[in-house]
Steps between C-alpha positions, in 0.01 A plus 500: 500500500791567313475682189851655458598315193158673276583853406198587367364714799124481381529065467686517840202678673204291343750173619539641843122616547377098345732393807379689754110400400612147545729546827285374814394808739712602742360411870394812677804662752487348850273741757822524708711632231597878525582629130660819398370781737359272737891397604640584842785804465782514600505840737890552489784266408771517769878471381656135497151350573324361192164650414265121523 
């Protein structure tokens, strides 16, 4: 939602919380998906190779 254009901080929250009760839920992250710590490392980036 785009809410740049109201400066009133306190109207721009209440707008942007009304949105987000009406957004549809997100669908839950795939079982395969590795997030944040979960990730592979990478153990030492050689020079002139690129790191993925």
């Amino acid at each position: 939602m785009n809410t740049t254009t109201i400066t009133d901080r306190l109207e721009r929250k209440k707008l942007k919380r009304v949105a987000r009760k009406k957004a549809a839920p997100k669908a839950k992250r795939a079982a395969g998906v590795a997030r944040g710590s979960m990730k592979k490392k990478v153990k030492k980036m050689v020079q002139g190779q690129r790191k993925r």
